[in-house]
KEROSE-577516 format. One line per 3 residues: their letters; for each residue x, y, z of C-alpha. Coordinates in Angstrom, 1 decimal, padded with zeros to 4 digits. Layout:
<sites>
a = X Y Z  ...
</sites>
This chain:
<sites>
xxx = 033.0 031.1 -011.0  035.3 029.7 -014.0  033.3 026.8 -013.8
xxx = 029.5 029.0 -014.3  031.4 031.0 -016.8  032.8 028.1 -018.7
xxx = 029.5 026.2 -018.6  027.3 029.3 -020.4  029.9 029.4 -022.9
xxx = 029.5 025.9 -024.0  025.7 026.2 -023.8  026.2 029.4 -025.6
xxx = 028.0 027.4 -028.5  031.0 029.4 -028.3  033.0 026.4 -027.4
xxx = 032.6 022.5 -027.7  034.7 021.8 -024.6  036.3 023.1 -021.2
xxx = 039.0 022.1 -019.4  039.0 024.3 -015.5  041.7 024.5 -013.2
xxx = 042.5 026.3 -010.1  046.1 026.2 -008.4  047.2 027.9 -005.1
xxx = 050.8 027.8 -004.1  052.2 029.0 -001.4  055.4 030.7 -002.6
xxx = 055.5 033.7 -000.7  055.2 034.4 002.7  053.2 037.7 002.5
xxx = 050.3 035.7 001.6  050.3 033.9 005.1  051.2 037.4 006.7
xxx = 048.4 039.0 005.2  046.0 036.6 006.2  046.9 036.3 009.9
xxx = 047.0 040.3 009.7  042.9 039.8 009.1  042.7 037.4 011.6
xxx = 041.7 034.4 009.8  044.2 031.9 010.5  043.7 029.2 013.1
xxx = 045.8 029.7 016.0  046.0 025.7 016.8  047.1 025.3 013.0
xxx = 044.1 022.5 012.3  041.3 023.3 010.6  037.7 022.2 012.6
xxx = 034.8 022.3 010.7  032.0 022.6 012.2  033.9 022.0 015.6
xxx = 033.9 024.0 019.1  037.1 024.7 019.0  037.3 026.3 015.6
xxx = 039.5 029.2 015.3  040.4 029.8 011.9  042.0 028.5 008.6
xxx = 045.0 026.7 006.8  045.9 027.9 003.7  046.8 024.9 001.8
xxx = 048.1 024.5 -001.6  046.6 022.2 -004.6  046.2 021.6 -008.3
xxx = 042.9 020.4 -010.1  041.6 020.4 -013.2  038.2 018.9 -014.7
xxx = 037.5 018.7 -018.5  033.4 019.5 -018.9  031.2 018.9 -022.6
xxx = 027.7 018.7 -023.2  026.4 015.1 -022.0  025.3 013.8 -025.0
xxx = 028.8 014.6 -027.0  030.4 012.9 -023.6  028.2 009.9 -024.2
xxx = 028.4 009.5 -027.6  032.1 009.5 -027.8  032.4 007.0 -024.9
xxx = 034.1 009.4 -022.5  034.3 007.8 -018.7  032.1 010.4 -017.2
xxx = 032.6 010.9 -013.4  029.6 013.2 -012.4  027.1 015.7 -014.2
xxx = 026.6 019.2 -014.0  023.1 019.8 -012.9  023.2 023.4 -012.5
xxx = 025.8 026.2 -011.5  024.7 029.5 -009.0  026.3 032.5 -008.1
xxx = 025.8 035.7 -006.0  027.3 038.1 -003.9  026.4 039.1 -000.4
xxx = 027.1 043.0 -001.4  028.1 045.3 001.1  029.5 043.8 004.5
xxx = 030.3 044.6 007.6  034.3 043.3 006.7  035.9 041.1 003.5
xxx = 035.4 038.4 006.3  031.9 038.4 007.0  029.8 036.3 005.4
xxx = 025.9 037.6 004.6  023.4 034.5 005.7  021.1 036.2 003.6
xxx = 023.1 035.9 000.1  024.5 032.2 000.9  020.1 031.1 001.7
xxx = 019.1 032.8 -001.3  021.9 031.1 -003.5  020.8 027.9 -002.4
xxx = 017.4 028.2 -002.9  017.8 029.8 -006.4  020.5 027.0 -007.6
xxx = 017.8 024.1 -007.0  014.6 026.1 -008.1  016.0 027.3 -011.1
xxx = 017.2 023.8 -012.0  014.0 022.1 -010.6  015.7 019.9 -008.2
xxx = 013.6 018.7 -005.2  015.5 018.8 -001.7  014.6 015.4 -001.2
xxx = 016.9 014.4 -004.1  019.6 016.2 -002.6  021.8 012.8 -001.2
xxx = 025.0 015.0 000.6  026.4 018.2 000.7  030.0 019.3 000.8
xxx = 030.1 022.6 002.7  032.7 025.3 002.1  033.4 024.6 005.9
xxx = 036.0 027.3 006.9  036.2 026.3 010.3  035.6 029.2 011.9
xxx = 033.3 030.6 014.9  031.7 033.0 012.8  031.1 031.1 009.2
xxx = 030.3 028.1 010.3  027.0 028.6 012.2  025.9 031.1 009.6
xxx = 026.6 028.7 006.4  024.6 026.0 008.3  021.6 028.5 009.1
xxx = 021.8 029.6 005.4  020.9 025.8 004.3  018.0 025.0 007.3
xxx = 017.0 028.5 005.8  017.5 027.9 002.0  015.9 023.7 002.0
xxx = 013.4 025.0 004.3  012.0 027.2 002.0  012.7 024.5 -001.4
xxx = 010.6 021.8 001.0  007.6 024.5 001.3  007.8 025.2 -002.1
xxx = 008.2 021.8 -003.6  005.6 020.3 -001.1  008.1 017.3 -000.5
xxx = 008.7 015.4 002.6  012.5 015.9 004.3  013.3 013.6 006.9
xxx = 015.4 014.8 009.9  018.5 014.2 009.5  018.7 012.5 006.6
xxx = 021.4 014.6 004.7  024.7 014.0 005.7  027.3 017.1 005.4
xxx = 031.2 017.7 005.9  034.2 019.8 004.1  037.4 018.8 002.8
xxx = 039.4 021.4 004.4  040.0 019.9 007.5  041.9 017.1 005.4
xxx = 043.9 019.7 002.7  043.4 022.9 004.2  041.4 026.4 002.6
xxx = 043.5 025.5 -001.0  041.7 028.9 -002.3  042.1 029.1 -006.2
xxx = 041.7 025.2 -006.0  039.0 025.1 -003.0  036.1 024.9 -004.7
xxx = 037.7 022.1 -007.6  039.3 020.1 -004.9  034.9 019.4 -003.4
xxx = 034.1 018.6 -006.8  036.5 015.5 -006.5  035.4 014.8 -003.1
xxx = 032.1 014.3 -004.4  033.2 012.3 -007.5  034.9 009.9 -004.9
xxx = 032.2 010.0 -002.7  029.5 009.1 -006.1  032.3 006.3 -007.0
xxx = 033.2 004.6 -003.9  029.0 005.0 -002.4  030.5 006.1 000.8
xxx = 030.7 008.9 002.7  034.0 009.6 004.4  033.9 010.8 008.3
xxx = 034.5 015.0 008.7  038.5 014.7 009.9  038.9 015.9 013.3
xxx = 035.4 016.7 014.3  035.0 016.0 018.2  032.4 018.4 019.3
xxx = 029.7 020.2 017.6  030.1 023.9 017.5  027.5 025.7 020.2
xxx = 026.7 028.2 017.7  025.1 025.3 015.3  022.2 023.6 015.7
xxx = 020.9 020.6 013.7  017.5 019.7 015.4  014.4 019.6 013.3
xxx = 016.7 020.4 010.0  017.3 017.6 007.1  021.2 017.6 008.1
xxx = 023.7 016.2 010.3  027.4 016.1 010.5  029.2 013.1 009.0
xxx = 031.2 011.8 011.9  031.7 008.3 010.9  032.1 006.5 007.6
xxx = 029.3 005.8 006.1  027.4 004.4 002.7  025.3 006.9 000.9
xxx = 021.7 006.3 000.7  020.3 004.2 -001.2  017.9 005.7 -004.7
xxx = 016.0 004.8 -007.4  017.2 007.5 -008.8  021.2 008.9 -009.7
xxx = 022.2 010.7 -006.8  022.2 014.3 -006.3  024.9 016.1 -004.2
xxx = 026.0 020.2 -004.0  029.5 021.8 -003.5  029.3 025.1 -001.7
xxx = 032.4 027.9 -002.2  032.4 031.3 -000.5  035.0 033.5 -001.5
xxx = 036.4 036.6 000.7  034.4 039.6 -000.2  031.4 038.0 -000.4
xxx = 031.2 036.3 -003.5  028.9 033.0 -003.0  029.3 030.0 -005.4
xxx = 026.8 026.4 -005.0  026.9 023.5 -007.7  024.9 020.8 -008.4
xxx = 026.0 017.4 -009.1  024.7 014.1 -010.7  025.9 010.8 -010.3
xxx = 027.2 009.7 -014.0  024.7 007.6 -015.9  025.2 003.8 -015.9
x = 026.2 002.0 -019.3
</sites>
């Protein structure tokens, strides 16, 4: 959300530059309390994305910060650029059932609005980092939300989307639900994953959650290492981060230009 706000500012003129943060520590234990009071936290303590035996979260703390500026002000001041801003959504599912339940409706129509709005095919859509809970409940619905949402973009477009051709994972399993710093901490995955060209396997994914499936969809799990297609074009990647409440968040990102 600091991210969306910060960008319309600069567009806006009302700033030349941004630098956005999030931290999350853990320095109380009423946090933890309060969260296994809701029921949230995983009873194993691991986080399992995606996974059958996904019960919950780890709250994990982390520090992150990005500086963002226009491209061109970037480029001409010979800034190393690690990744652009394509676009920014947000939305809200509005009322729920609980502050846990997340609306399949909201997260597919975010989706769907970030890349029509910023007139990005599905097809150049290379990965996704999912916000990946690990949980029996927001799991299955974030992956129906995106069959749902690049369904509808490959209708609308008229493109051609291969079966599973679009690898997706979370970081969590690897730092834990960081919170304030969740949503910073996939932008850097994807930076790694745009400088390095490879894909790195979803940590401690065994077996696919029963509540999920895959078949006929553009997606599948990345279990193994792997190298990122290959383009003519720079590579396109999104960052999905749902907050508790309801409050949906999906950005778009661009490989850096080559100089």
């Amino acid at each position: 959300v600091a991210l969306h706000t910060a960008i319309n500012s600069i567009n806006n003129g009302d700033c030349e530059s941004a630098i956005i943060g999030g931290t999350n520590l853990l320095s109380h234990d009423s946090r933890i309390l309060a969260m296994s009071d809701l029921g949230v936290l995983s009873k194993q303590g691991y986080c399992r994305t995606f996974d059958n035996d996904a019960d919950g979260i780890i709250i994990g703390e982390g520090a992150a910060i990005i500086m963002i500026k226009k491209l061109e002000e970037a480029l001409e001041q010979n800034d190393h650029i690690y990744g652009v801003i394509k676009g920014t959504a947000i939305n809200h599912g509005g009322n729920a059932r609980t502050v846990t339940s997340p609306s399949l409706f909201a997260q597919s129509r975010l989706l769907k609005d970030a890349y029509t709005k910023h007139q990005i095919t599905p097809d150049r859509v290379a990965y996704i980092e999912c916000h990946g809970t690990g949980t029996k409940l927001g799991d299955p619905i974030e992956i129906n939300a995106l069959k749902r949402s690049f369904q509808a973009l490959k209708v609308e477009s008229g493109v051609d989307l291969k079966e599973n051709s679009i690898p997706i994972s979370s970081i969590k399993p690897n730092v834990g639900h960081s919170e304030a710093t969740a949503g910073i901490s996939g932008i850097l995955k994807i930076i790694k994953i745009f400088e390095t060209k490879e894909v790195p396997p979803l940590a401690g994914f065994e077996n696919q959650n029963d509540r999920i499936s895959l078949k006929g969809s553009p997606f599948y799990i990345a279990k193994n290492k792997e190298k990122l297609a290959n383009s003519d074009k720079p590579r396109i990647a999104g960052v999905s981060s749902f907050g508790i409440g309801g409050t949906n968040v999906h950005v778009i990102l661009e490989e850096a230009p080559e100089f």
